[in-house]
mmCIF file of the C-alpha atoms, coordinates in Angstrom:
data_MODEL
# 
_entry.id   MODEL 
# 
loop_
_atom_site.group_PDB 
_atom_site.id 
_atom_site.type_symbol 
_atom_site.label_atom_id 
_atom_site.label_alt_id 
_atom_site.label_comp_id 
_atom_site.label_asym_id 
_atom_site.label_entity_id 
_atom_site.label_seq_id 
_atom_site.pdbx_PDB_ins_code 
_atom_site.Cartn_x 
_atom_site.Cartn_y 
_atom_site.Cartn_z 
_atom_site.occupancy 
_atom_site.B_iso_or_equiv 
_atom_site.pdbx_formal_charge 
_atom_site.auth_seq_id 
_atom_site.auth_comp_id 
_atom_site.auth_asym_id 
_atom_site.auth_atom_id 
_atom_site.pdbx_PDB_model_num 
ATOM 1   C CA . UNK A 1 1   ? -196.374 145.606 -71.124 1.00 0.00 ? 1   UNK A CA 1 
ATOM 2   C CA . UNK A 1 2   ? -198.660 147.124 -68.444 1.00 0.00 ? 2   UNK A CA 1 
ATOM 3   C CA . UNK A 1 3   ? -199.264 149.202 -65.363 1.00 0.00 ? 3   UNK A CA 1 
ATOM 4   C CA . UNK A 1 4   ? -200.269 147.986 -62.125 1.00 0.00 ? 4   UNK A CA 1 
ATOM 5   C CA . UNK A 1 5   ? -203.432 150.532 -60.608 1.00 0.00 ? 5   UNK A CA 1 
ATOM 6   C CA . UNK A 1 6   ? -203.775 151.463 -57.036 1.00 0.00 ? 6   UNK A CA 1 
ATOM 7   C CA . UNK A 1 7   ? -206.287 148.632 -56.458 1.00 0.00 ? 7   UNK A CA 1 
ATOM 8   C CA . UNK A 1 8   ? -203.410 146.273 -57.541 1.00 0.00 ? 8   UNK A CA 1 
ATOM 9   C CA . UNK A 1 9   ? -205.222 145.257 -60.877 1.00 0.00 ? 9   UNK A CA 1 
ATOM 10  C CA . UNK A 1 10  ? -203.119 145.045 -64.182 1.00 0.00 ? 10  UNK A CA 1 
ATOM 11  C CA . UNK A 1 11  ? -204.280 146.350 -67.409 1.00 0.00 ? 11  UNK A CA 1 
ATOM 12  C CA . UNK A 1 12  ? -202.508 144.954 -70.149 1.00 0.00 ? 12  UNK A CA 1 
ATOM 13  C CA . UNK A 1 13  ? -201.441 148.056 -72.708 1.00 0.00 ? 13  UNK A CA 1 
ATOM 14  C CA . UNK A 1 14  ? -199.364 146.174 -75.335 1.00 0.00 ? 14  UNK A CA 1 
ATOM 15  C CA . UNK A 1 15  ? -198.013 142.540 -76.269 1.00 0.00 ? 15  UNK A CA 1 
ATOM 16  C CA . UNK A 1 16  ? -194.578 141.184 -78.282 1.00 0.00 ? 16  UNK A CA 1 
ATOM 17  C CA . UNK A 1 17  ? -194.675 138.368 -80.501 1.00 0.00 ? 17  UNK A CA 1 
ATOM 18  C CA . UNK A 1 18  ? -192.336 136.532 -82.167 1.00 0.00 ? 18  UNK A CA 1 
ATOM 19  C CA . UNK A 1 19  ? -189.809 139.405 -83.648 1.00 0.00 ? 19  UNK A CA 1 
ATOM 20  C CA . UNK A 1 20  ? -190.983 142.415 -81.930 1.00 0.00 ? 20  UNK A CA 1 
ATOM 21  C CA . UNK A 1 21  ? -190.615 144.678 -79.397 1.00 0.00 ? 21  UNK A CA 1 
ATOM 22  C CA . UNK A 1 22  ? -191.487 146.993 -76.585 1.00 0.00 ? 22  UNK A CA 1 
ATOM 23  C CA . UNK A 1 23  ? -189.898 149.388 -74.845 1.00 0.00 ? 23  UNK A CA 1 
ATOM 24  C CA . UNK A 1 24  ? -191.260 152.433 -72.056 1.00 0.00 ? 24  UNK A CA 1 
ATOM 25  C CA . UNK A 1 25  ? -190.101 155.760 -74.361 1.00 0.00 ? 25  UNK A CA 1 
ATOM 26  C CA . UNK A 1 26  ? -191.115 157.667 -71.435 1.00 0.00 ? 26  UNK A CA 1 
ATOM 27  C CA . UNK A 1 27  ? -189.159 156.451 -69.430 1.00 0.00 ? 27  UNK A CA 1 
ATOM 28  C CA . UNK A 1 28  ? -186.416 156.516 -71.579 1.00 0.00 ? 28  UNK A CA 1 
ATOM 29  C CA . UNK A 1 29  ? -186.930 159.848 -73.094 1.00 0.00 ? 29  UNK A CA 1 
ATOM 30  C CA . UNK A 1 30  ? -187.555 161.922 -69.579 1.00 0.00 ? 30  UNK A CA 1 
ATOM 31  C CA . UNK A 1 31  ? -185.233 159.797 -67.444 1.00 0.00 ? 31  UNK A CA 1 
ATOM 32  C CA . UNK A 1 32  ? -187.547 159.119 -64.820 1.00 0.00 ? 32  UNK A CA 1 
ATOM 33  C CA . UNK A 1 33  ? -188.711 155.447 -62.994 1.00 0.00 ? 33  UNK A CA 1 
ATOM 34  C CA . UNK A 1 34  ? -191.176 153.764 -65.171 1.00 0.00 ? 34  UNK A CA 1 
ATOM 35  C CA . UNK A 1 35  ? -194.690 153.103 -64.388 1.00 0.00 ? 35  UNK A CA 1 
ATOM 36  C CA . UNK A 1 36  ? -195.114 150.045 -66.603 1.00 0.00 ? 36  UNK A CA 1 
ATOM 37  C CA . UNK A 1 37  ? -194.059 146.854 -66.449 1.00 0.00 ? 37  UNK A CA 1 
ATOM 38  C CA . UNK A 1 38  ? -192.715 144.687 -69.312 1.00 0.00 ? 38  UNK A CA 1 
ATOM 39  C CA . UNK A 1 39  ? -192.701 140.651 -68.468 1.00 0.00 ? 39  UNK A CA 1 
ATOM 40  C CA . UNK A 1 40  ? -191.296 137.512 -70.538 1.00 0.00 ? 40  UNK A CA 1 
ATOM 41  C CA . UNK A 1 41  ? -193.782 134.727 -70.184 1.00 0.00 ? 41  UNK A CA 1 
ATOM 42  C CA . UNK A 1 42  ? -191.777 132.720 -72.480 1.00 0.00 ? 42  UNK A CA 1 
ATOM 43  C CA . UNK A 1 43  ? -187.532 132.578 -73.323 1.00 0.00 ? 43  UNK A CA 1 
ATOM 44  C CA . UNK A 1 44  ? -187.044 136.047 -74.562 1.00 0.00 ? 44  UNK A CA 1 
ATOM 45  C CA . UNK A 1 45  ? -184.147 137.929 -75.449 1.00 0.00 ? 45  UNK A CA 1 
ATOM 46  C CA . UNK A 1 46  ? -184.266 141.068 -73.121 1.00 0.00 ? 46  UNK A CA 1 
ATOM 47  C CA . UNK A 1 47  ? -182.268 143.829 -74.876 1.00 0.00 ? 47  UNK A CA 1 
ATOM 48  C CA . UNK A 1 48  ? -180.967 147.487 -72.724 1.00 0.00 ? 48  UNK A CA 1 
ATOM 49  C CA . UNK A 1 49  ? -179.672 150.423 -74.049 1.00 0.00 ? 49  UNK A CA 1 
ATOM 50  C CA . UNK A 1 50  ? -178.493 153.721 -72.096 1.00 0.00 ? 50  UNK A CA 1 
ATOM 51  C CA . UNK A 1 51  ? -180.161 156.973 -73.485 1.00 0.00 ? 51  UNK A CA 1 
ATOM 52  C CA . UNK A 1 52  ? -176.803 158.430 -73.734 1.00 0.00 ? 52  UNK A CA 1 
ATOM 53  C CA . UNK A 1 53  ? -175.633 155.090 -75.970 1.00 0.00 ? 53  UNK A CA 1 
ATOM 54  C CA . UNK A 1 54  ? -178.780 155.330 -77.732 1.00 0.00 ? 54  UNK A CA 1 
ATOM 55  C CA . UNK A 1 55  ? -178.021 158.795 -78.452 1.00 0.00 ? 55  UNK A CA 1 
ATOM 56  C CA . UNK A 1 56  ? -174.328 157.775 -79.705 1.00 0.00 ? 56  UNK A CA 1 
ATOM 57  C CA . UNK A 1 57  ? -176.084 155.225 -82.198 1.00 0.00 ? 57  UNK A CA 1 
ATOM 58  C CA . UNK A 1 58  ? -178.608 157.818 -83.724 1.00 0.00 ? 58  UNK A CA 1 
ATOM 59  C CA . UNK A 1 59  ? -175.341 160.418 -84.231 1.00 0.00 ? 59  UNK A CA 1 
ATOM 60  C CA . UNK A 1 60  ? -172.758 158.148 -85.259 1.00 0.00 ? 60  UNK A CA 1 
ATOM 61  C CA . UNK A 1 61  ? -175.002 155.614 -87.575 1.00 0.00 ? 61  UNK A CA 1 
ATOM 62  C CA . UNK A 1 62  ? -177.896 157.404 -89.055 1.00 0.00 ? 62  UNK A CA 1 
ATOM 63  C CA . UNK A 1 63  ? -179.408 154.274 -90.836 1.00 0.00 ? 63  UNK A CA 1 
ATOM 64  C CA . UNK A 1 64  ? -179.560 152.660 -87.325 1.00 0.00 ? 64  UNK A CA 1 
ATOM 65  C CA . UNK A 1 65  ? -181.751 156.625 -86.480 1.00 0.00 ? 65  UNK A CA 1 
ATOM 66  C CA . UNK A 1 66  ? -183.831 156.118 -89.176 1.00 0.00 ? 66  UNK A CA 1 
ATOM 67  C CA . UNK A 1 67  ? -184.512 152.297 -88.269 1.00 0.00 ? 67  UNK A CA 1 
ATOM 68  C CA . UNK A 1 68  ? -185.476 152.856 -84.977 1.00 0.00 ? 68  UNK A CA 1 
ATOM 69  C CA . UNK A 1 69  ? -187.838 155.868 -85.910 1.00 0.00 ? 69  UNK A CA 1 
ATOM 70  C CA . UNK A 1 70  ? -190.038 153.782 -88.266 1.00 0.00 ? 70  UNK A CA 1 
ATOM 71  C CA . UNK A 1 71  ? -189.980 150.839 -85.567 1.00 0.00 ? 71  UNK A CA 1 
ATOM 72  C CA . UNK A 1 72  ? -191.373 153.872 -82.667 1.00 0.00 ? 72  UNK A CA 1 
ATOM 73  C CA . UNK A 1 73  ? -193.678 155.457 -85.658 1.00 0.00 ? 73  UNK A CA 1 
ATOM 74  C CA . UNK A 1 74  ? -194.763 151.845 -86.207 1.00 0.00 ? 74  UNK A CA 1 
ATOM 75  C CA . UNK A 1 75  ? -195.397 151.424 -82.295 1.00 0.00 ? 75  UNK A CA 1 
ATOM 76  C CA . UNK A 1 76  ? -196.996 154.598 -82.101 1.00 0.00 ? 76  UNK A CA 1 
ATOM 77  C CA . UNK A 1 77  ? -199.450 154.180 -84.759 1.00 0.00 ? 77  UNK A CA 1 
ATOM 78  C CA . UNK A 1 78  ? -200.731 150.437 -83.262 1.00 0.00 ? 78  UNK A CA 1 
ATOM 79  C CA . UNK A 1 79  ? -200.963 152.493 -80.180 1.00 0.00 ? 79  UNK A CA 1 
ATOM 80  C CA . UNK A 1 80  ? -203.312 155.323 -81.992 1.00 0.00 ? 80  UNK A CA 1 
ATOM 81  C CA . UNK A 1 81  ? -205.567 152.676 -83.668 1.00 0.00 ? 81  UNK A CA 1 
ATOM 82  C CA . UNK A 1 82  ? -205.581 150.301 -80.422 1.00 0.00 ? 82  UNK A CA 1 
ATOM 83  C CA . UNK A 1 83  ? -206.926 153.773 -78.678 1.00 0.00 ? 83  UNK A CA 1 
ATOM 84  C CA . UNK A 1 84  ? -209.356 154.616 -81.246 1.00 0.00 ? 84  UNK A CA 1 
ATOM 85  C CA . UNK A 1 85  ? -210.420 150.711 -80.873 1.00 0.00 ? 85  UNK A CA 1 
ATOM 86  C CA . UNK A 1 86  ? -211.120 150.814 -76.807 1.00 0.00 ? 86  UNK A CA 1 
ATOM 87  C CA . UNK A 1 87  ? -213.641 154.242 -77.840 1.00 0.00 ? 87  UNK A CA 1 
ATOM 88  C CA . UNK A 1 88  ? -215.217 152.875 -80.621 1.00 0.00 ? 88  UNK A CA 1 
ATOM 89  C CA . UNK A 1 89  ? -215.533 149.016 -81.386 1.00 0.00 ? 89  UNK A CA 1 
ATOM 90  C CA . UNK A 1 90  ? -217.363 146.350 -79.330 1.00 0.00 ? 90  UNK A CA 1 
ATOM 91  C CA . UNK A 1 91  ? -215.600 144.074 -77.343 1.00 0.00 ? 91  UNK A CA 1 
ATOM 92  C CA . UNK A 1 92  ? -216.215 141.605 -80.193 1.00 0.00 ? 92  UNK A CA 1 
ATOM 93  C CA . UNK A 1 93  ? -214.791 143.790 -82.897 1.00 0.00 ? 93  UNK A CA 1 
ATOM 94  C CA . UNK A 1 94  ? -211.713 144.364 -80.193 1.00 0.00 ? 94  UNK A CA 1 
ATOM 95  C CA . UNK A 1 95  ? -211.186 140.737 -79.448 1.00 0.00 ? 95  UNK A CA 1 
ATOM 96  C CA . UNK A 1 96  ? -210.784 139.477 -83.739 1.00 0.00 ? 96  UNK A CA 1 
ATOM 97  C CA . UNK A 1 97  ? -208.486 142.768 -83.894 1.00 0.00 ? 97  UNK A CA 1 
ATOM 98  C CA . UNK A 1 98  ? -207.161 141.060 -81.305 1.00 0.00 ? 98  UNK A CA 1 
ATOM 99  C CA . UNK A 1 99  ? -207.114 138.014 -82.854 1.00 0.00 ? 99  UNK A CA 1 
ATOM 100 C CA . UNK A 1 100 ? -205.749 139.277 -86.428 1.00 0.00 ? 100 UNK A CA 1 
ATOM 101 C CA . UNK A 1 101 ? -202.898 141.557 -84.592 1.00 0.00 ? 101 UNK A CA 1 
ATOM 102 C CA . UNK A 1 102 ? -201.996 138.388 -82.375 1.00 0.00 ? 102 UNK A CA 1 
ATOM 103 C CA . UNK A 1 103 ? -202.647 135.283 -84.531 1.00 0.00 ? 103 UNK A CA 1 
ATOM 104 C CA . UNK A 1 104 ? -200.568 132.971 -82.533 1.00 0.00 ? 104 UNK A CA 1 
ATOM 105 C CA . UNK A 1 105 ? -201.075 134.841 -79.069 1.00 0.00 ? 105 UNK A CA 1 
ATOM 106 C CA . UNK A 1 106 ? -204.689 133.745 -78.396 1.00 0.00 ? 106 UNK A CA 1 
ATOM 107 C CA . UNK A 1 107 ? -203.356 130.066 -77.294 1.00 0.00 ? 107 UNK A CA 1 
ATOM 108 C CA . UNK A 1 108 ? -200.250 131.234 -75.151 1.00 0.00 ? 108 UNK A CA 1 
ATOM 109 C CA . UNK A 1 109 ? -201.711 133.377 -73.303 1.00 0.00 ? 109 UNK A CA 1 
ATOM 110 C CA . UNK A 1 110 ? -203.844 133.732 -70.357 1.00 0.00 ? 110 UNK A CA 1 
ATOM 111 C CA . UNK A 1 111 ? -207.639 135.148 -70.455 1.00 0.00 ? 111 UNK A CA 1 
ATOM 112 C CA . UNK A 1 112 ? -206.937 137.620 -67.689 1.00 0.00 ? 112 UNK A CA 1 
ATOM 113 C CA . UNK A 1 113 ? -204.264 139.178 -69.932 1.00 0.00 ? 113 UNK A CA 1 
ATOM 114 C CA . UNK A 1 114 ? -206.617 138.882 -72.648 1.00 0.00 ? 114 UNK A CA 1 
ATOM 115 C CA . UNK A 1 115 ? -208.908 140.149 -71.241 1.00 0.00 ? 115 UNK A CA 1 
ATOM 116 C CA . UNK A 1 116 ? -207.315 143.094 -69.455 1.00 0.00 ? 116 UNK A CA 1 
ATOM 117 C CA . UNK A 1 117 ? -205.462 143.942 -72.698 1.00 0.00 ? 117 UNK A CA 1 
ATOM 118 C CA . UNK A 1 118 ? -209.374 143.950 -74.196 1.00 0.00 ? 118 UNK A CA 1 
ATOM 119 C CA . UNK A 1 119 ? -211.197 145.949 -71.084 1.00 0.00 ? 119 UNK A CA 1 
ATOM 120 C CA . UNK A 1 120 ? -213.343 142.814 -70.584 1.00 0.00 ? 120 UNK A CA 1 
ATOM 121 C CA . UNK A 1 121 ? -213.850 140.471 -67.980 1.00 0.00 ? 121 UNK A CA 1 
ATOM 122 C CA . UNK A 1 122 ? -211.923 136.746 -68.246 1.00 0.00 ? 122 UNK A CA 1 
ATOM 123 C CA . UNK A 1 123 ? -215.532 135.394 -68.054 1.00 0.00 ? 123 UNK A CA 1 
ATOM 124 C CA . UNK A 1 124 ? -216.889 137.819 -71.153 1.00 0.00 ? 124 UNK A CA 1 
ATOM 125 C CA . UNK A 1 125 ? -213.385 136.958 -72.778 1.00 0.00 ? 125 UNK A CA 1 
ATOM 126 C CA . UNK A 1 126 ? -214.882 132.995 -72.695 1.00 0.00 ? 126 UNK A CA 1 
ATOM 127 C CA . UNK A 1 127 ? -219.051 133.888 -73.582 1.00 0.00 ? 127 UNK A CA 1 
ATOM 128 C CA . UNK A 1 128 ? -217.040 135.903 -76.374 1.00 0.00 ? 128 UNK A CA 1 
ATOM 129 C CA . UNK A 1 129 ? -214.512 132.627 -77.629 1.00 0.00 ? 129 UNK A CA 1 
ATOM 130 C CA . UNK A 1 130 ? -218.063 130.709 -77.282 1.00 0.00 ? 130 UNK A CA 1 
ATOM 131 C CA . UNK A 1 131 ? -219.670 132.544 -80.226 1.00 0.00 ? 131 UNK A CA 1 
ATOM 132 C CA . UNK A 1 132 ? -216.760 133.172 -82.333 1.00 0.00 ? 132 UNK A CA 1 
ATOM 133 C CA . UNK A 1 133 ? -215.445 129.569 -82.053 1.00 0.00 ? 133 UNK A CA 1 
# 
């Protein structure tokens, strides 16, 4: 998942492996166009729900409420510590986070997502892989 800036540079907020998810809750939530952008770069399966369906699920089958509330408290608290990460840890300490998060990722991937997912450059991303590998 990630947004597009002015400049036309993308900066990578979040990745899915194997048996997880993403979804734009903003968008969902308020209704309005999303700003982000979520892209396969392998087979996926691509799952979409209507709010008002969504809503029909969390009334009519609580244990599916419940179920999706840990997944977004889940999601929510990646996104906390991946914040507290970008203000606080070195890019080396961000990329093995990376790397522990993402253990199958780092090879199926490009660096520029890497590295925009990091706040790096794709050539600090590779002085970086130098060191640690």
């Amino acid at each position: 998942m990630y947004k597009v800036d002015e400049n036309g540079k993308e900066h990578n907020l979040q990745f899915a492996a194997e048996n997880d998810w993403l979804a734009d809750i903003d968008s969902l939530h308020n209704e309005r166009p999303s700003k982000l952008y979520i892209e396969a770069i392998e087979s996926s399966e691509i799952l979409q729900i209507a709010k008002k369906d969504l809503w029909y699920l969390y009334t009519h089958y609580h244990k599916f409420d419940r179920i999706f509330r840990v997944m977004i408290e889940n999601k929510f608290i990646e996104l906390q510590n991946r914040v507290l990460q970008n203000i606080s840890s070195t890019a080396y300490e961000r990329y093995n986070s990376f790397l522990e998060q993402y253990p199958n990722l780092s090879r199926r991937l490009p660096n520029t997502q890497i590295a925009s997912y990091l706040g790096i450059t794709p050539e600090f991303l590779s002085k970086i892989r130098g060191v640690i590998h």
